[in-house]
C-alpha positions in Angstrom: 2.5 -8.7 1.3 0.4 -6.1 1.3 0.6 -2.7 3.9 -2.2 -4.1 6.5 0.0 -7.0 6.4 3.5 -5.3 7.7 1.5 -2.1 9.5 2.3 -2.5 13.3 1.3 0.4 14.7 -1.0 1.0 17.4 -4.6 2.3 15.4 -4.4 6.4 15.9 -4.1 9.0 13.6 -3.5 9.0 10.0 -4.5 7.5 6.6 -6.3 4.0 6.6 -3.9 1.9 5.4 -5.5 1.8 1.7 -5.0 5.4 1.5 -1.7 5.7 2.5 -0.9 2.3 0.2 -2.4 4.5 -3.1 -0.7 7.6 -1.5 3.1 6.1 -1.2 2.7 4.5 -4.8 1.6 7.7 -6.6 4.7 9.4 -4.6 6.7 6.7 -5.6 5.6 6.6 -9.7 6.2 9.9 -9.7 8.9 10.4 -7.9 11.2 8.8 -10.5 9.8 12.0 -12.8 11.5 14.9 -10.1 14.7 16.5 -10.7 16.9 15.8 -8.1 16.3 19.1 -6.6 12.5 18.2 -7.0 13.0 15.4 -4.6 15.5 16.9 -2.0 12.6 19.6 -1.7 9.9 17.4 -1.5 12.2 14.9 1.1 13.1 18.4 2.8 9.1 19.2 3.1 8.3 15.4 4.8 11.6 16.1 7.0 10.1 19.9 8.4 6.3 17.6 9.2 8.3 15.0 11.5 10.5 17.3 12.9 7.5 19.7 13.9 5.7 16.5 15.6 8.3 15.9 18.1 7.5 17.0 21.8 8.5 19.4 22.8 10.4 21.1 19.9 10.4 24.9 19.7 8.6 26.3 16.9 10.8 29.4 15.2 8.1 29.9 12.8 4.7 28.2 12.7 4.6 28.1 8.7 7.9 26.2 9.2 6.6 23.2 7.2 5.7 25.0 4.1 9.0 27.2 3.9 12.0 25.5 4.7 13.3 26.9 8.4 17.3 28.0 8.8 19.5 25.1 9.3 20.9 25.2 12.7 23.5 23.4 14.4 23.7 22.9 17.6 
């Protein structure tokens, strides 16, 4: 089954699905290559994008997705 086939969501923003398909599988090849600190940082980087997309977060820093921000706990 391909990505088309099990992508639901509503047309918007973001990669057609052929890019993202060719996208995930070169993460994925070479993702078995990273040291496991390699991947937590790389997991860590995707984390920081979703968290800054959620309404109405604050923002501590704007370059918050390139450099990791301080954990808090609430």
């Amino acid at each position: 089954m391909s990505l088309a086939e099990t992508d639901h969501r509503v047309p918007g923003p973001g990669l057609c699905a052929s890019d993202f398909a060719a996208l995930r599988t070169e993460v994925l090849r070479t993702g078995v290559k990273l040291s496991d600190e390699q991947l937590l940082d790389l997991a860590d980087g995707l984390h920081s994008l979703i968290r800054l997309r959620r309404p109405g977060r604050p923002i501590r820093r704007h370059d918050g997705w390139i450099e990791p921000e301080p954990r808090a706990f609430a």
